[in-house]
C-alpha positions as CSV (number, residue, x, y, z in Angstrom):
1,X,239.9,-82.7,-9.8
2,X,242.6,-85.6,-9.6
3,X,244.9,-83.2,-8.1
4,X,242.7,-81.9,-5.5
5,X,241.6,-85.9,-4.0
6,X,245.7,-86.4,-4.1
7,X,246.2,-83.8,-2.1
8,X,243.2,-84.5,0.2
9,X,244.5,-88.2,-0.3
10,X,248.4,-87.4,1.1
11,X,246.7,-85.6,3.8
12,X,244.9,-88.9,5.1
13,X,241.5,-87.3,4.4
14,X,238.5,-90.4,3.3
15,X,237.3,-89.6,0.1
16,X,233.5,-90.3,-0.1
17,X,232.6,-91.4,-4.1
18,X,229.5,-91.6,-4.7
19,X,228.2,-93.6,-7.4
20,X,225.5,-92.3,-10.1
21,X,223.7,-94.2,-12.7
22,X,225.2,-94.1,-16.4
23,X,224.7,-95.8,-19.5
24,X,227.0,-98.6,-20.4
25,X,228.1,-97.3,-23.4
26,X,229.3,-94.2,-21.4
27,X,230.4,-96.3,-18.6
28,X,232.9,-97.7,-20.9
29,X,234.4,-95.0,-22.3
30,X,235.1,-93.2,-18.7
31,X,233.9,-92.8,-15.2
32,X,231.9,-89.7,-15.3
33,X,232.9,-87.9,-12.4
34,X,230.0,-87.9,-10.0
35,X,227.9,-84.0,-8.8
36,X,229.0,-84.3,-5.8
37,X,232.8,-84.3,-6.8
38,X,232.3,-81.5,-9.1
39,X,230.3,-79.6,-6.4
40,X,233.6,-80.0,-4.1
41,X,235.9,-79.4,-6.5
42,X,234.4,-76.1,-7.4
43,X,234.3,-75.5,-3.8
44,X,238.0,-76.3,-3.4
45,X,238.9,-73.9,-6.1
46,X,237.4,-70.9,-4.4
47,X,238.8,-71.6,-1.5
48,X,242.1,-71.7,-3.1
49,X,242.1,-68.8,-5.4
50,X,240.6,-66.7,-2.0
51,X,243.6,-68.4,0.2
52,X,245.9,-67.1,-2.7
53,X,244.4,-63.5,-2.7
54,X,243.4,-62.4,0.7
55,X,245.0,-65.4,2.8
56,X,241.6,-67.4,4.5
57,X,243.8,-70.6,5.5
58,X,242.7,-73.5,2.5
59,X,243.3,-77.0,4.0
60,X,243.2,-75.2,7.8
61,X,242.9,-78.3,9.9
62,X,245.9,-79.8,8.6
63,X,249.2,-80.3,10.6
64,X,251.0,-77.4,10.0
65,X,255.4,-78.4,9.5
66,X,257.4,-75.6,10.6
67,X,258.7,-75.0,7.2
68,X,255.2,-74.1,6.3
69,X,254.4,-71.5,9.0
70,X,253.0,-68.3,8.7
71,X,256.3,-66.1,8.7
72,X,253.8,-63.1,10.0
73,X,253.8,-65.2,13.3
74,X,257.3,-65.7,13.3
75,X,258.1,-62.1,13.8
76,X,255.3,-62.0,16.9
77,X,257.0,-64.5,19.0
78,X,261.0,-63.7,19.7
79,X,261.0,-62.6,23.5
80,X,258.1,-62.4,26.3
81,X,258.6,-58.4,26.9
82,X,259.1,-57.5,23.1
83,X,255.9,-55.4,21.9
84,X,255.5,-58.1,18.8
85,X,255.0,-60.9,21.1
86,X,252.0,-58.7,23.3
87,X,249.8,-59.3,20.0
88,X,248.9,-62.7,22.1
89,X,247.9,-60.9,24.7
90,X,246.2,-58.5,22.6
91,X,244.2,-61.6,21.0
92,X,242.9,-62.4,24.0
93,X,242.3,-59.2,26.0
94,X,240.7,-58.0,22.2
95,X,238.5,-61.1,21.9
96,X,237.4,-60.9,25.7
97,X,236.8,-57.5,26.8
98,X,233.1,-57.4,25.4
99,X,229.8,-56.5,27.4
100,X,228.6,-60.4,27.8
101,X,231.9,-60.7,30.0
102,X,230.6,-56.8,31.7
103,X,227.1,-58.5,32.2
104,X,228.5,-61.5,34.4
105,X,229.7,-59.4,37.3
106,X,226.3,-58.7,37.7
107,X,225.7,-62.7,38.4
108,X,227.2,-62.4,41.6
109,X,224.7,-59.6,42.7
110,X,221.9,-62.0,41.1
111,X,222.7,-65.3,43.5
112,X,222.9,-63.1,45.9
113,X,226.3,-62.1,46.8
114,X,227.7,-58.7,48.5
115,X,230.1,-56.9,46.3
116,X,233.6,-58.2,47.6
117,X,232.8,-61.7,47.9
118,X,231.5,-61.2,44.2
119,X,234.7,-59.6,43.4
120,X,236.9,-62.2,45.2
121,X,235.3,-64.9,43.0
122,X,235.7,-63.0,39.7
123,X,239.2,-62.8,40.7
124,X,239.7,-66.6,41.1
125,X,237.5,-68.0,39.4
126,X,239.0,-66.8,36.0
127,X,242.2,-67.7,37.6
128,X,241.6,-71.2,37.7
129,X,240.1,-71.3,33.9
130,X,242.3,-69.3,32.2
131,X,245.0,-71.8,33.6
132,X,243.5,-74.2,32.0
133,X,242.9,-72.6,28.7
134,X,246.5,-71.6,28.8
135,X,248.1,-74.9,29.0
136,X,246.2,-76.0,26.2
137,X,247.7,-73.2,24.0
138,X,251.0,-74.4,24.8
139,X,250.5,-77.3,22.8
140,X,250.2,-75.6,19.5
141,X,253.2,-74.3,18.4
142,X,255.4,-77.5,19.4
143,X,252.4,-80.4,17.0
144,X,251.6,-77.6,14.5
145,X,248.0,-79.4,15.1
146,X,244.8,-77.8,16.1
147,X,243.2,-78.6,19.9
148,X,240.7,-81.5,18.4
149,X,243.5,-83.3,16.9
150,X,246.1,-83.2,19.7
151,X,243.1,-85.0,22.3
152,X,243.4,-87.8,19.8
153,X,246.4,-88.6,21.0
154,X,244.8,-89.3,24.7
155,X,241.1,-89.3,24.3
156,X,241.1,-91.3,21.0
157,X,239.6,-91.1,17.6
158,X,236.3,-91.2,18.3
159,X,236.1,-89.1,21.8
160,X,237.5,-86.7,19.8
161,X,235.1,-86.1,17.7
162,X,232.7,-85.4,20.9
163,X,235.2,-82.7,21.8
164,X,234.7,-81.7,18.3
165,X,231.0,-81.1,18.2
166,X,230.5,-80.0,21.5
167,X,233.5,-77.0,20.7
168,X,230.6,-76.1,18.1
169,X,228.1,-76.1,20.5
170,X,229.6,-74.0,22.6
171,X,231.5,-71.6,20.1
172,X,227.3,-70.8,18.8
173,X,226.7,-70.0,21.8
174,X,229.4,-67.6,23.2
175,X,228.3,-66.1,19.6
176,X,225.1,-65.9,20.6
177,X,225.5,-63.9,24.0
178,X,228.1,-61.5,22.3
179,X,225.7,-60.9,19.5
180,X,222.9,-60.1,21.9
181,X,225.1,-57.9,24.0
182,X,226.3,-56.2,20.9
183,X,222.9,-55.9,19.6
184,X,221.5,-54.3,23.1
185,X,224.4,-51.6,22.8
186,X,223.5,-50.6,19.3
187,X,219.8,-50.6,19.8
188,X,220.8,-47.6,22.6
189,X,223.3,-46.2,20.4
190,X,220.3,-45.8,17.9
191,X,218.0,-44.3,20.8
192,X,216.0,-47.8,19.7
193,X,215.6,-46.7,16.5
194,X,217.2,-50.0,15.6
195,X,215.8,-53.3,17.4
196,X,217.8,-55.3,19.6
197,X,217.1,-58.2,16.5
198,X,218.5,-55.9,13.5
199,X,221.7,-55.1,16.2
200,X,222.4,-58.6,16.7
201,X,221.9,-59.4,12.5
202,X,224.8,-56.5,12.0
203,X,227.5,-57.5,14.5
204,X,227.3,-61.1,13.3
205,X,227.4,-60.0,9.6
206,X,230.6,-58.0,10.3
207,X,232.0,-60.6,12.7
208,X,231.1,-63.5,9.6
209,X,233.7,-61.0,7.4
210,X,236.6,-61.7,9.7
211,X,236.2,-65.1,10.4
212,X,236.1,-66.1,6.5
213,X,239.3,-64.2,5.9
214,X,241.1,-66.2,8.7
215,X,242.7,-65.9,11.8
216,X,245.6,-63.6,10.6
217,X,242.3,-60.3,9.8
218,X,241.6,-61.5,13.3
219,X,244.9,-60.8,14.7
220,X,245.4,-57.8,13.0
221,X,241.6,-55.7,14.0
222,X,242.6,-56.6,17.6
223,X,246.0,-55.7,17.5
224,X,244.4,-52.5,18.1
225,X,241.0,-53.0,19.1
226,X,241.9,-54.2,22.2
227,X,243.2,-51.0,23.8
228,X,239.8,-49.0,22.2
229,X,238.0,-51.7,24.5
230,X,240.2,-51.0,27.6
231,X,240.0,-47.9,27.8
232,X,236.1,-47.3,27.7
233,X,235.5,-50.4,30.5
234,X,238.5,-47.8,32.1
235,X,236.3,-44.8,32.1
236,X,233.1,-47.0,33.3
237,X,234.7,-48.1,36.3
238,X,236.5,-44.5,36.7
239,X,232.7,-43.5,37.0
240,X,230.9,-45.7,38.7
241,X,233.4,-47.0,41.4
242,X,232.3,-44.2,43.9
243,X,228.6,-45.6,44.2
244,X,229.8,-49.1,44.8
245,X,228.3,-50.5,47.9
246,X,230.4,-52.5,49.9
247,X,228.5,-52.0,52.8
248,X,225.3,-54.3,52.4
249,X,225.6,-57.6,53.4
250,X,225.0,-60.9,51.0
251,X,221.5,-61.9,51.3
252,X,223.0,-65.7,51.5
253,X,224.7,-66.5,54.5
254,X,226.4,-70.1,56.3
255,X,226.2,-73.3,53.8
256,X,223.7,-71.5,51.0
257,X,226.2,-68.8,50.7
258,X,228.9,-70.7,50.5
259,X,226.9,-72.9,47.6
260,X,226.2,-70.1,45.8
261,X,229.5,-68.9,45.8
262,X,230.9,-71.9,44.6
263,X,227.9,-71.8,41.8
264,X,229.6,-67.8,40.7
265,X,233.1,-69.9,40.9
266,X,231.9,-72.5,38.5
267,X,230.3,-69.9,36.2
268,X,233.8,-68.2,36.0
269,X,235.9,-70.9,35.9
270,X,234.0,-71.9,33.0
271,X,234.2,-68.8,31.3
272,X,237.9,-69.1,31.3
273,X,238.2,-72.7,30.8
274,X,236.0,-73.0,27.8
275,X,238.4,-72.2,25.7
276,X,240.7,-75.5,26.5
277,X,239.4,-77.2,23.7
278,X,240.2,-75.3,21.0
279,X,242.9,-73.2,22.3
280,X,246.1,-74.6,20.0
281,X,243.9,-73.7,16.7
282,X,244.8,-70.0,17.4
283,X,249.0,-71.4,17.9
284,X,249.6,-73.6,15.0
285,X,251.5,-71.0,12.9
286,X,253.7,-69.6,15.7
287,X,257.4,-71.2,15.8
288,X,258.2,-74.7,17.0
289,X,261.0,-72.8,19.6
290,X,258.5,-70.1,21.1
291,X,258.9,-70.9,25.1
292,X,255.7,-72.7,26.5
293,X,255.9,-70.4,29.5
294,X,255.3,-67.2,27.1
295,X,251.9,-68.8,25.2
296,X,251.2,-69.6,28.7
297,X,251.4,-66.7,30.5
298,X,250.2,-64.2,28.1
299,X,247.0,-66.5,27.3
300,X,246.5,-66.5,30.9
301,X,247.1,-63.2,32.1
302,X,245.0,-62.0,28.9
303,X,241.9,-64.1,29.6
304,X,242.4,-63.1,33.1
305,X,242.7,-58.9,32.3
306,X,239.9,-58.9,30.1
307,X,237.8,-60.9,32.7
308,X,238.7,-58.2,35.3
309,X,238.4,-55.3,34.0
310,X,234.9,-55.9,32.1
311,X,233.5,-58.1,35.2
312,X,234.7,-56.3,38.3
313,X,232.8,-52.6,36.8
314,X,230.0,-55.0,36.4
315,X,230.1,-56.2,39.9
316,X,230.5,-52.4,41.0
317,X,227.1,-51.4,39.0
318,X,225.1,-54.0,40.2
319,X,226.0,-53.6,43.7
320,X,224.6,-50.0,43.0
321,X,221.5,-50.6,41.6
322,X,219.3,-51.2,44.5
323,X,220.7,-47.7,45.9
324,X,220.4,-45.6,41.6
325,X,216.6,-46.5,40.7
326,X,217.9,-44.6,37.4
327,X,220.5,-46.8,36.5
328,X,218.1,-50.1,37.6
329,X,215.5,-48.6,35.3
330,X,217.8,-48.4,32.3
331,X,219.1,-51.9,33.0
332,X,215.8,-53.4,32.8
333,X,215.8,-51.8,29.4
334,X,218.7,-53.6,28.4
335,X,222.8,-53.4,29.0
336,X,223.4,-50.7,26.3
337,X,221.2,-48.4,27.8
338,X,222.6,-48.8,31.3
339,X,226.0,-48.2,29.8
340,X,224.4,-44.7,28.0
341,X,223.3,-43.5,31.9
342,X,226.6,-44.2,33.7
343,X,228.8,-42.9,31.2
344,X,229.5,-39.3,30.7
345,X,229.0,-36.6,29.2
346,X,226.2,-38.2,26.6
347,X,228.3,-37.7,23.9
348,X,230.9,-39.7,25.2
349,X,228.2,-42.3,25.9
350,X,227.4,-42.7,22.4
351,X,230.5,-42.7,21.4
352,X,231.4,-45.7,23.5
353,X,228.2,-47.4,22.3
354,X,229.2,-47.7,18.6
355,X,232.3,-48.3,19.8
356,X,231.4,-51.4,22.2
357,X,229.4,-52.9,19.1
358,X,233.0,-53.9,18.0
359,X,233.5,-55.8,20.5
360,X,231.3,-58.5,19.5
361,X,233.4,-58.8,16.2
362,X,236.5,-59.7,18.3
363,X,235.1,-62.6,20.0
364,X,232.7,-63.7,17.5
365,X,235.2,-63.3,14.7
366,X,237.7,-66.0,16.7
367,X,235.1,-67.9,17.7
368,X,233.3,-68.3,14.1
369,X,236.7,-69.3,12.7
370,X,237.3,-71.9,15.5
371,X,233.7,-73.4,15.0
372,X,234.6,-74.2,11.4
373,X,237.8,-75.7,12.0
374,X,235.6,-78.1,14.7
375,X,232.9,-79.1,12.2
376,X,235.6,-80.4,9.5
377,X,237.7,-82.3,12.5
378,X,233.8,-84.1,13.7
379,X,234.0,-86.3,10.8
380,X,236.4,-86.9,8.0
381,X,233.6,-86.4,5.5
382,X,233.2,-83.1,7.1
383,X,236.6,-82.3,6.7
384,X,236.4,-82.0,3.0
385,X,234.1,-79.4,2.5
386,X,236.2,-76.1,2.9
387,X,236.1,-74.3,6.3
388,X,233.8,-71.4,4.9
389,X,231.0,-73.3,4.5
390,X,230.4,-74.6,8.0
391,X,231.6,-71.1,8.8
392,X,228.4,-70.1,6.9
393,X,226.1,-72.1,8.7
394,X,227.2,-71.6,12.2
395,X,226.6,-68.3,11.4
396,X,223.1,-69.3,10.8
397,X,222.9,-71.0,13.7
398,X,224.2,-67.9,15.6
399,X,221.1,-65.9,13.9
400,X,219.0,-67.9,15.6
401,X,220.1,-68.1,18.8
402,X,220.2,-64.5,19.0
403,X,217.3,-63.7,18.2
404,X,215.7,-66.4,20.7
405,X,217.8,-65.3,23.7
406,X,217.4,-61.8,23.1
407,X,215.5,-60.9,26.0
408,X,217.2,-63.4,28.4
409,X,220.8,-62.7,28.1
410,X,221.5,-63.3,31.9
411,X,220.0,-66.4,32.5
412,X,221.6,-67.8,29.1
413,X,224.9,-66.5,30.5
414,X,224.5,-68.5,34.0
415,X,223.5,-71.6,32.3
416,X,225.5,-71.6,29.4
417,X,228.8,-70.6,31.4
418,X,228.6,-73.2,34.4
419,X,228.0,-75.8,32.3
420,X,231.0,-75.0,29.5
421,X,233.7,-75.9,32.7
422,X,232.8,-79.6,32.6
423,X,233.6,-81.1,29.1
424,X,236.7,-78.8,29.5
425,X,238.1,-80.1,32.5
426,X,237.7,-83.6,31.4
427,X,239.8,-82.5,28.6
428,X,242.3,-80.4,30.1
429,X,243.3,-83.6,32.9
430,X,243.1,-86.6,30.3
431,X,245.7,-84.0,27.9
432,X,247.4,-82.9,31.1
433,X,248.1,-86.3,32.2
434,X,248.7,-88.0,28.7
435,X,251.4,-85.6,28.2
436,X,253.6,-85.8,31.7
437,X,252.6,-89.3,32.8
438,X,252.7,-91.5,29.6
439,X,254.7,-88.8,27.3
440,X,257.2,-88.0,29.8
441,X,256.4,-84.4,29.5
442,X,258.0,-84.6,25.6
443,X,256.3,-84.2,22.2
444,X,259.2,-86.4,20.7
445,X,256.7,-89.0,22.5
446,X,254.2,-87.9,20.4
447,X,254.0,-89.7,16.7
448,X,252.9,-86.3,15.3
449,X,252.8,-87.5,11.4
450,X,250.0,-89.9,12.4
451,X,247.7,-86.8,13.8
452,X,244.9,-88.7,11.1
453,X,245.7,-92.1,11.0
454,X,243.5,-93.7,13.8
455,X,245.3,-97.0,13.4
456,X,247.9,-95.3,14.9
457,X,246.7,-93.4,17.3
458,X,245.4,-94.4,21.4
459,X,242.3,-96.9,20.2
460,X,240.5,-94.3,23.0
461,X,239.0,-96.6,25.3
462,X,240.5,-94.9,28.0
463,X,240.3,-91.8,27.2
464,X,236.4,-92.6,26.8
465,X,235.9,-94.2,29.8
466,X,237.1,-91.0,31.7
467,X,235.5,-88.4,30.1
468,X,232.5,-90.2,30.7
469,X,233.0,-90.5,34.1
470,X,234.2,-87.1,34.5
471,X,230.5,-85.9,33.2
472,X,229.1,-88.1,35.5
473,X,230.8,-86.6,38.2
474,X,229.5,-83.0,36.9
475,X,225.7,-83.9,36.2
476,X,226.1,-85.1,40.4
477,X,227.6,-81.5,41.1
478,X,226.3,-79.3,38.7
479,X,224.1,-76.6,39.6
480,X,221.9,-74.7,37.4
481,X,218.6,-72.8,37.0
482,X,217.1,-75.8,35.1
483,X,218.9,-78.8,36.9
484,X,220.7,-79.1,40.4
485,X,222.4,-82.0,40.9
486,X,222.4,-84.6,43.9
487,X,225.5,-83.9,45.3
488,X,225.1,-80.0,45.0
489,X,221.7,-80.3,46.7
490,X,224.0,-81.2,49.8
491,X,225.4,-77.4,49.8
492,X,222.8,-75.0,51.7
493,X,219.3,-74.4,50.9
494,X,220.1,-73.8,47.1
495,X,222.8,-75.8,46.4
496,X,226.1,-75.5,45.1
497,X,227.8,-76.1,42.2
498,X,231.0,-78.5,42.4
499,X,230.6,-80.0,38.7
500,X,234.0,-78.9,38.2
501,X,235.4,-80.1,40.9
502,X,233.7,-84.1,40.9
503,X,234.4,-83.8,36.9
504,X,238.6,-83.4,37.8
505,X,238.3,-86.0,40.4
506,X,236.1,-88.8,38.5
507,X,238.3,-88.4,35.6
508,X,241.8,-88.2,37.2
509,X,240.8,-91.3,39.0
510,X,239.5,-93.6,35.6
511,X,242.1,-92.5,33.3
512,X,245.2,-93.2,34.9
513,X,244.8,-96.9,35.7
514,X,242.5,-97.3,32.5
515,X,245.1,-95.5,29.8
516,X,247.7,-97.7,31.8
517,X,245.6,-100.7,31.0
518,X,244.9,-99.8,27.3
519,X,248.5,-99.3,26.4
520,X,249.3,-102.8,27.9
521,X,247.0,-104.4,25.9
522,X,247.0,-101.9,22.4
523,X,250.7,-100.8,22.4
524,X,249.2,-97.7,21.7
């Protein structure tokens, strides 16, 4: 036990004691040590002797020194065009191409978009976010640390820790789509023999197996998942791209289309954006000398493929359902079965069913892992109890969601998407400017053995003050089914979302002069 709070101890983790009655003549010979200890030392110890045995990362949110880095890494990251070094663009493209991304192309279609403006906005859209998502990464391999710890070094301590719950938030809930997605396509592959609800229980039940063995059984199932995954979205756009109709107009037209199409953009954006704050947790074994412009570039353009290719055939099918009554019938069903009609021969349709299940594991299976590592980095009590247990109960919490947004998978994508943008684009500017404006663009700048010491770290006043601001500025842009905001009312008949946009403005604006201010008077 002693050796297990020193090393939590050396680590700057707070040790909570709690104190139980005893008898004095007990008291006297020793301090009994109290359940709770023993419940987290035993705890520990599993973790431990299952880190030893099938490697599921023990102590995971700590600062990782280069000495201690994952040597399996090492060999993935020597030169941009080596096949080693295309496993990051295999994580992403693996853990992306899944049928929630194929069911937002149809969200243009939905607002009311023709095909190539829907198309034009997929394109962009996931442009902008993946950028975002892809500088992030780029600060993981040079700190060692994972996303919520590096914002304490601009947003502070405790705005950290907002960062920190919200990544959980929003982790569930990309669960939660994938798992109904994956759930739909199995419920088809089973000719409904299996309900949608017992679909979504199975893919998070495999996906839960991945995440507790770590990010490494991550990497390695889509090291080869991902070209599985290409190549069936590649055969559904092979057969359905004759019957897409780029002949219909948009049914929105002057101001309200333009709104709407800056609601899709949002939506997008967001998609590839949300990722910004946890991006570095999926870096911090990869060499200190791997070039910036690699993790960048391949996160980008792999956020950006899988968006493409699973969006773009969705775009394609939706445009094609007012004109295939057959295909709109089986899409009312649900996404699997759409995907059985437009597929063929049947066989192959099947066959790609059980197949697209899978892809739910990939993205769940990152983003399980990643909503662990937030819950221990929300509070330093939280950081004590091992990374498997929150992992546990987020899978819970996936459960649920699931099975309460079965039936509404589109409408929870809309929602869910547009608003995942904001918190990350308050993020990505206060990091973005932290490190070029007050770092000089140089993580010698950065005091990286103080990643837990908040006395050491920006007191976060600043940093505060602007993400604040910055979701001020998206509450008065965003644009939703449930909420529009004042200044999106402005755009057309509908509205129009600009969250993103006020969000990067509003916080640009507060965080320079107030991060100038705070140094002046902290030091820090």
């Amino acid at each position: 036990m002693d050796s297990i709070l020193n090393d939590l101890e050396k680590n700057g983790t707070e040790i909570v004691k709690v104190e139980v009655e005893v008898d004095s003549s007990s008291e006297k010979d020793h301090a009994q040590p109290s359940r709770i200890s023993k419940i987290l030392e035993k705890l520990r110890y599993y973790e431990d002797t299952l880190d030893r045995k099938l490697g599921v990362e023990a102590h995971s949110i700590e600062r990782k020194l280069p000495e201690q880095r994952n040597p399996f890494y090492a060999r993935r990251s020597s030169q941009l065009v080596s096949v080693p070094i295309l496993t990051l663009f295999a994580f992403w493209v693996g853990s992306c191409t899944n049928l929630s991304t194929f069911v937002m192309g149809f969200l243009g279609w939905e607002l009311g978009l023709d095909l190539k403006q829907n198309i034009l906005v997929i394109i962009f859209g996931s442009i902008a976010g993946a950028s975002v998502t892809g500088w992030c990464a780029t600060m993981g391999p040079p700190t060692g640390l994972r996303q919520v710890s590096i914002c304490r070094y601009s947003l502070g301590w405790y705005t950290s820790k907002v960062i920190a719950i919200l990544n959980v938030f929003q982790q569930i809930g990309w669960c939660a789509s994938a798992a109904i997605a994956g759930g739909q396509a199995l419920s088809a592959f089973a000719d409904n023999k299996v309900g949608t609800g017992l679909g979504v229980v199975i893919c998070c039940v495999a996906s839960l197996v991945f995440s507790l063995l770590g990010l490494k059984a991550v990497y390695q199932l889509l090291k080869y998942a991902w070209v599985v995954f290409v190549a069936i979205f590649l055969v559904v756009i092979g057969e359905t791209a004759r019957f897409g109709d780029f002949a219909s107009p948009p049914s929105v037209v002057g101001a309200t289309g333009s709104g709407t199409a800056l609601t899709l953009f949002g939506i997008m954006y967001g998609a590839g954006a949300c990722c910004a704050g946890y991006a570095s947790d999926y870096y911090v074994e990869y060499p200190v000398d791997i070039p910036k412009i690699n993790v960048f570039l391949l996160t980008t353009l792999g956020l950006c493929f899988a968006t493409w290719i699973c969006a773009i055939p969705g775009a394609i099918v939706a445009s094609a359902l007012p004109n295939k009554p057959e295909w709109r019938s089986q899409y009312d069903s649900g996404i699997g079965f759409l995907i059985q009609e437009i597929v063929y021969p049947y066989a192959f349709a099947k066959v790609s069913l059980f197949l697209l299940t899978f892809t739910a594991v990939g993205v769940n299976g990152a983003s399980m892992y990643s909503a662990g590592l937030s819950v221990q980095q929300a509070a330093r009590i939280l950081g004590v109890i091992p990374r498997f247990i929150w992992t546990l109960l987020c899978f819970a919490a996936i459960i649920a969601l699931s099975l309460a947004g079965s039936d509404q998978l589109q409408v929870f994508l809309q929602n869910f998407l547009s608003m995942l943008g904001y918190y990350a684009t308050a993020v990505f500017v206060c990091l973005l400017i932290e490190h070029y404006v007050f770092r000089r663009g140089s993580f010698d700048n950065y005091k990286l053995e103080a990643w837990n010491m908040p006395e050491m770290l920006p007191s976060g006043y600043a940093g505060g003050l602007a993400f604040v601001c910055g979701i001020v500025g998206a509450v008065l842009g965003m644009s939703t089914t449930w909420y529009t905001g004042v200044a999106a009312k402005l755009i057309g008949d509908s509205g129009g979302d600009i969250g993103n946009e006020l969000c990067l403005l509003f916080t640009l604006a507060v965080y320079i002069p107030a991060r100038f201010v705070e140094r002046k008077l902290t030091g820090r």
